[in-house]
N, C-alpha and C positions, 0 to 999 in steps of 0.2 A: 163511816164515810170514807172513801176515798180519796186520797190524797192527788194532786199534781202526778207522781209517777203510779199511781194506780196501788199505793201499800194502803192497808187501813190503819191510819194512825189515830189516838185516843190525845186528848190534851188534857191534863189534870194540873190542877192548882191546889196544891194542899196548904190551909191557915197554920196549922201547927206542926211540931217533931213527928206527932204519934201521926196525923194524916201521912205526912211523908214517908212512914216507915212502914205503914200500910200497903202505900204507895208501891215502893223500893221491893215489896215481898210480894208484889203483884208483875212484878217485871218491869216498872215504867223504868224508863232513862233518862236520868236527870238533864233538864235542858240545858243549863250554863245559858251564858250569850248566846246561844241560837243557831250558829256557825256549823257545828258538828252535825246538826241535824239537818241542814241546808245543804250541803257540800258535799259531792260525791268524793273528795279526797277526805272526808272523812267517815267514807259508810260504816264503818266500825260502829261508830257510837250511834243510828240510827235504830231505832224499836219502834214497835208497834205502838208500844206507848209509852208519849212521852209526858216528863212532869215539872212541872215550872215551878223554882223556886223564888223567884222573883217576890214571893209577897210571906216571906220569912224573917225578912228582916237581916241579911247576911250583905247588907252593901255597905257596913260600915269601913273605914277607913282609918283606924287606929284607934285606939280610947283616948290618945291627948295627941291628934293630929298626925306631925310626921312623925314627933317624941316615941310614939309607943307603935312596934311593929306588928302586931295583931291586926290580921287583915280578914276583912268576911269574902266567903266565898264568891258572891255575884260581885266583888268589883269587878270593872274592866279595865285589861294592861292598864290602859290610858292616863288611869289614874294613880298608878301608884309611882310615879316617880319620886311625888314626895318624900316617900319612904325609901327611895333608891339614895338618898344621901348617907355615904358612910358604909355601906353594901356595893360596891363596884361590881362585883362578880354578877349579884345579880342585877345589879342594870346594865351591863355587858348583856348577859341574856335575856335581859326585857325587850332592849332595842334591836337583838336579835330574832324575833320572834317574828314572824310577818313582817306587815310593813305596817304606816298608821293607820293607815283606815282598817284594816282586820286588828288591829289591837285596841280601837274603839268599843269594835264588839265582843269578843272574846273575853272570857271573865278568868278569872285566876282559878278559881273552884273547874271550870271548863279544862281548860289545859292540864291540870293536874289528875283532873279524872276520868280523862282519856287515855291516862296511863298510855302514852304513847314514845317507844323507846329513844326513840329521836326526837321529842320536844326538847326544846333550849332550856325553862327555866327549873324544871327537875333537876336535872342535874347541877345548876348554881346553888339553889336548894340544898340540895343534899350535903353540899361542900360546906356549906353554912352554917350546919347543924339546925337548919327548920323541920319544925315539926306543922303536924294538920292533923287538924280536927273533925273527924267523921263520924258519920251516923252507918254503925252498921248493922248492915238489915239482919244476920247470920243469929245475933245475940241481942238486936236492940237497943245496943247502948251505945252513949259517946263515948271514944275514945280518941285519946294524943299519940301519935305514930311520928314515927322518923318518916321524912315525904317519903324514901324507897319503899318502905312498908306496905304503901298503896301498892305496889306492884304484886305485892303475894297476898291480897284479901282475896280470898276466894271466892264470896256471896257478891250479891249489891250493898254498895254505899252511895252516899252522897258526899261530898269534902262541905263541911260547913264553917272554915275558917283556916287561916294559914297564921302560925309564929313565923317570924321571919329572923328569928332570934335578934342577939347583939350584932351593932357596925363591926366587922369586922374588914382588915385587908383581901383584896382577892382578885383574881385576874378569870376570866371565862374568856376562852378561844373556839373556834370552831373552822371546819373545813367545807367545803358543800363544791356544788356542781357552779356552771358558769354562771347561774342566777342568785344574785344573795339574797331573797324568801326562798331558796329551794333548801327540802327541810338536809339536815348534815348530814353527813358522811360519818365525824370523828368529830365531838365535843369533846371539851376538858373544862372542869373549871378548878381552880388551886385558889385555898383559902385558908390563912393562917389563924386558928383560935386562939382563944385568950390565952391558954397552957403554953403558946408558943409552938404546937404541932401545926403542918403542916397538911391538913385535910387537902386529896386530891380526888376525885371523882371523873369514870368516863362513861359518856353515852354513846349514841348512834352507832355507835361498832359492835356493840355487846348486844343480846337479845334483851335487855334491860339496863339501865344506868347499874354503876355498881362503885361503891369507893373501893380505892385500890391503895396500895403500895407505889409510890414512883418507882422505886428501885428494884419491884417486882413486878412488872405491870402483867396483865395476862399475854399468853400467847396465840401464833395464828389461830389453834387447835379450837381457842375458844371465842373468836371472833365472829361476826354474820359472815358469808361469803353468799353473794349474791350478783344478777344481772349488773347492779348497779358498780361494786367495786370489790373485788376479790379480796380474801382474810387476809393474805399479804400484804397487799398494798394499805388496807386500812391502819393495818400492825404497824409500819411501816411511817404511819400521817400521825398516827397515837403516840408512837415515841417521842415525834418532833412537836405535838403539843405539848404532851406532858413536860419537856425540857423547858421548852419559850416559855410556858405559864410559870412553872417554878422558877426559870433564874428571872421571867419579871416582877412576879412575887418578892424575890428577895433585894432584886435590885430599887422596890419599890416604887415600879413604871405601873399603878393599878389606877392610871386616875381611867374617871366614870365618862360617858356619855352625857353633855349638857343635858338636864330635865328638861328643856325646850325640843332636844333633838328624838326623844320617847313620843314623846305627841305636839307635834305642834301646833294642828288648834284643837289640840282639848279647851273645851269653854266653858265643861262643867267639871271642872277636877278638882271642887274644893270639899273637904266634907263639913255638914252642918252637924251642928253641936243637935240638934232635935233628931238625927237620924240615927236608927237603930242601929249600935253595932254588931260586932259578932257574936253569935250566943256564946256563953258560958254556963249553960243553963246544964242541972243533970240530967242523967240516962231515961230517956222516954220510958214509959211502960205501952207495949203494943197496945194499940188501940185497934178493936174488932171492926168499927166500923173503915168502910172503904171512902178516898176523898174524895171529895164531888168536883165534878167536871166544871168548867170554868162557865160561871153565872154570863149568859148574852148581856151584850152591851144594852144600854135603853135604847131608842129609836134614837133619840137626842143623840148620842156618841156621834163623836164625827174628829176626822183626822182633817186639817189643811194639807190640799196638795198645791202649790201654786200661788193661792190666798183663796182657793175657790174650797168650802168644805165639801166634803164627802163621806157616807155613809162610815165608819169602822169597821173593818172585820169584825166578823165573829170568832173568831180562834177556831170555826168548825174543821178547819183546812191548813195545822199548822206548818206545815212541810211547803204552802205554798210562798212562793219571795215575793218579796216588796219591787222587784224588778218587773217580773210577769204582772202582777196586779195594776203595777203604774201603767204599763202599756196595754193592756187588756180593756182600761177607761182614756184610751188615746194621748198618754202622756209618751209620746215616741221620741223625745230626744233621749231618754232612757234607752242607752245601746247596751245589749245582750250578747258577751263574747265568751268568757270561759266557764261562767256560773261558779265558781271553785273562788270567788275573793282575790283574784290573782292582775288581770288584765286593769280593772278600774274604769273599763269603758260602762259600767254602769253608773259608778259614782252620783249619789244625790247628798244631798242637805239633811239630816233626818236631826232637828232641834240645834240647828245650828252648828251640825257635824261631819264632815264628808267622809260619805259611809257605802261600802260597797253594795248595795241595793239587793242583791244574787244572794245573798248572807245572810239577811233581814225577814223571820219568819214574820206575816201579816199578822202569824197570831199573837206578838208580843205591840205589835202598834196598837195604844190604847186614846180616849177621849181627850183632845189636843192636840197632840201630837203635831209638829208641824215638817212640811216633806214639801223641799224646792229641788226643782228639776233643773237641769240647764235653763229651761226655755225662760223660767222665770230669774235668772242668774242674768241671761243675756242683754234683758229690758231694763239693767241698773247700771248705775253710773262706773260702776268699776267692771261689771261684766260688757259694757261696750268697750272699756280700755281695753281690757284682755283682747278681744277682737279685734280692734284694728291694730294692735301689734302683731298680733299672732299673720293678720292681713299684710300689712307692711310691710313683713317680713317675707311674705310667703312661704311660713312655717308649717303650712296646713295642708296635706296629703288628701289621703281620701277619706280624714275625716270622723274616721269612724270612733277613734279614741277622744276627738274634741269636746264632746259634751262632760265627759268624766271630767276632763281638765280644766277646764272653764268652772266646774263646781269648787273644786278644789280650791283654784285661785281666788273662785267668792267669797269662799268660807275663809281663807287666809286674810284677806284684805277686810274682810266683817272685823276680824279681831287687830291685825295690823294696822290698815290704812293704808297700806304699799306691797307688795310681791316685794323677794329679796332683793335686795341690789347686786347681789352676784351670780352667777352659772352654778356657782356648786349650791346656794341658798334654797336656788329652784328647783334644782334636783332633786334635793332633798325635800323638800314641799311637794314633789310630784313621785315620790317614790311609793309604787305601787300601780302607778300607770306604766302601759306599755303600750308602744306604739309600733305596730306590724308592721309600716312602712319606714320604719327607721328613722322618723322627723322630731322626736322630742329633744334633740341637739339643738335642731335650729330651733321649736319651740323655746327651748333654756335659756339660749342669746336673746330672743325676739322680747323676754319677757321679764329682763333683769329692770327692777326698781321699777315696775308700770305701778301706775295706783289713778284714784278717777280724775279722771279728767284729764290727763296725759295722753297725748299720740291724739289721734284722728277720731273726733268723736263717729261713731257708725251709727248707722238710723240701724237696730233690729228690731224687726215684724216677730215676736215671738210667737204669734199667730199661725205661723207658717209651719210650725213643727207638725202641726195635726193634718198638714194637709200629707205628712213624708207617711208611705206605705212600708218600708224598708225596716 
């Protein structure tokens, strides 16, 4: 079948290693969180066929919580803060990664095996001494790699688990363009091991992350030189991390990003003691048979949109988003702006999460699932406050970024009770919205400390959305 852009994508779901490696030697490409394969900023990782590792059992979250850093590949960001206690460097590149709602979906195994030389947490990674545990297809066995390693496998793999090693000191800096999700220019991250060395690693400049020498670092000769920022100049931003990270390094300036500030409504970041964690399991033996294709939901399967249930996908169309699907059965306060996770004007509720909706293949929404639009944000008590402040104020342009924001502050106020009480609180709550008319200023003032029943109660018709053609 044909997908959304007219590619024929496959979806497969493999129960075991051996399905997966079956899988892996048949060309599928590993789903992660689903982002990669959604995203035209990530066509790289798109295949013909794709395979979900979701029902592997890889979403554990440590063997003794935050204590043990052994992480399975399908977490997402979201959730490992826990484990960022004692690790700076890498929760410097956690919270550098996207923004929250793409770190909701995005799974650790996802970013690492996009092998992509400008992600953020590779290179903290590396500086860290973590290693990852893969399935590869080449030889069929698991094996533990140093994270750079993933750059020179030549075959397919899958990442089925990440060491994050020991807490260590460490500082991760980075340079980018005038938007801070826009991916770097020039990473560093500096991280003092136990021996007392001084591990230094840099990205985005090099054609791969690479640890370095401070005192030797490379030169322009071997730097990218591209549209974006000539070898020089990068040479030139690489010196000046590499110094800042080291003398804060030793000046001991490496405190972390609050764990509040990685995700702040993560509502599901705990792990439960019955959830599987990462395998540790030995080297599959290829298995001849091929995985089978993802069993159709029963009739019964139904997702809440709104409170109103609705059929499930069928996974027949994984490529298609949760964005086009909501508006397709007339949920149109779902607005449609970059598709790439970036804008936030899609923004829904997806289990209590405000999640870029453009990101969200139909085919991983399974039976319960629950999915609030604006329009049902708007008809509660705290989604009318949002609106007559946002009103009040006359915070509100033309509009088109409102729905996204309006979910965001639901979802905050579901787990708070209140929006921040300050401008920079709400920023930071609204990071990942943008607004093309330039209003989320006055948005930020209009919308310090609301919570329900504050400001102007406003009568909203959420009814009203189905009649908007736009």
């Amino acid at each position: 079948m044909q997908d959304s852009r007219g590619d024929e994508v496959e979806l497969l779901r493999p129960a075991d290693l051996e399905a997966l490696l079956d899988a892996l030697r048949r060309g599928a490409v590993p789903l992660g969180g689903g982002a990669g394969l959604m995203s035209a900023a990530f066509a790289d990782a798109r295949g013909r066929t794709a395979v979900d590792l979701a029902g592997l059992g890889l979403d554990g979250l440590g063997l003794d919580g935050a204590a043990d850093g052994r992480v399975g590949a399908m977490v997402r960001l979201s959730r490992l803060a826990p484990l960022c206690d004692g690790r700076p460097a890498i929760a410097q590149a956690l919270a550098a990664t996207g923004h929250p709602g793409v770190r909701r979906l995005i799974t650790l195994g996802g970013v690492l095996g996009a092998r992509s030389p400008r992600a953020d947490l590779p290179v903290a990674l590396a500086a860290a001494g973590a290693t990852v545990s893969v399935l590869d297809a080449a030889d069929g066995t698991v094996r533990e790699l140093p994270a750079l390693d993933l750059f020179d496998l030549p075959g397919p793999f899958a990442v089925l688990a990440v060491d994050l090693g020991p807490g260590m000191p460490g500082v991760y800096r980075r340079f980018t363009g005038h938007q801070a999700i826009a991916p770097s220019l020039v990473s560093v991250a500096a991280v003092r091991r136990p021996d007392g060395r001084v591990a230094v690693c840099v990205g985005a400049a090099l054609p791969r992350p690479r640890l370095v020498d401070p005192d030797r670092l490379p030169g322009p000769g071997e730097l990218l030189d591209d549209g974006e920022a000539s070898a020089g100049y990068r040479h030139r931003i690489m010196r000046l991390l590499v110094a800042e990270a080291c003398e804060a390094l030793a000046a001991g300036r490496t405190d972390q990003p609050d764990p509040a500030d990685l995700d702040p409504a993560d509502l599901t970041g705990r792990p439960t003691r019955d959830r599987p964690g990462p395998h540790r399991t030995p080297s599959p033996s290829p298995s001849p048979s091929s995985p089978s294709p993802s069993p159709s939901p029963s009739a019964e399967a139904a997702v809440l949109v709104d409170g109103e249930a609705r059929p499930a996908p069928d996974g027949s169309r994984p490529t298609d988003s949760l964005a086009w699907w909501l508006r397709d059965r007339g949920h149109l306060a779902v607005k449609v702006g970059c598709e790439e996770g970036t804008c936030g004007s899609c923004t829904v509720s997806l289990n209590g999460e405000p999640v870029p909706s453009c990101l969200v293949p139909v085919a991983r929404l399974s039976d319960g699932d629950r999915v609030d639009t604006a329009a049902a944000v708007a008809g509660r008590p705290g989604g009318r406050a949002v609106i007559g402040a946002l009103a009040g104020a006359a915070a509100v342009q033309c509009g088109f970024c409102t729905p996204g924001v309006l979910v965001s502050c639901g979802s905050w106020m579901d787990r708070h009770g209140a929006l921040p009480a300050d401008e920079e609180g709400i920023r930071g709550m609204l990071a990942g919205h943008l607004c093309r008319c330039g209003g989320l200023a006055a948005a930020a003032r209009a919308l310090c400390g609301v919570c329900p029943g504050a400001g102007p109660d406003v009568d909203v018709d959420a009814g009203n959305d189905r009649e908007v053609t736009a």
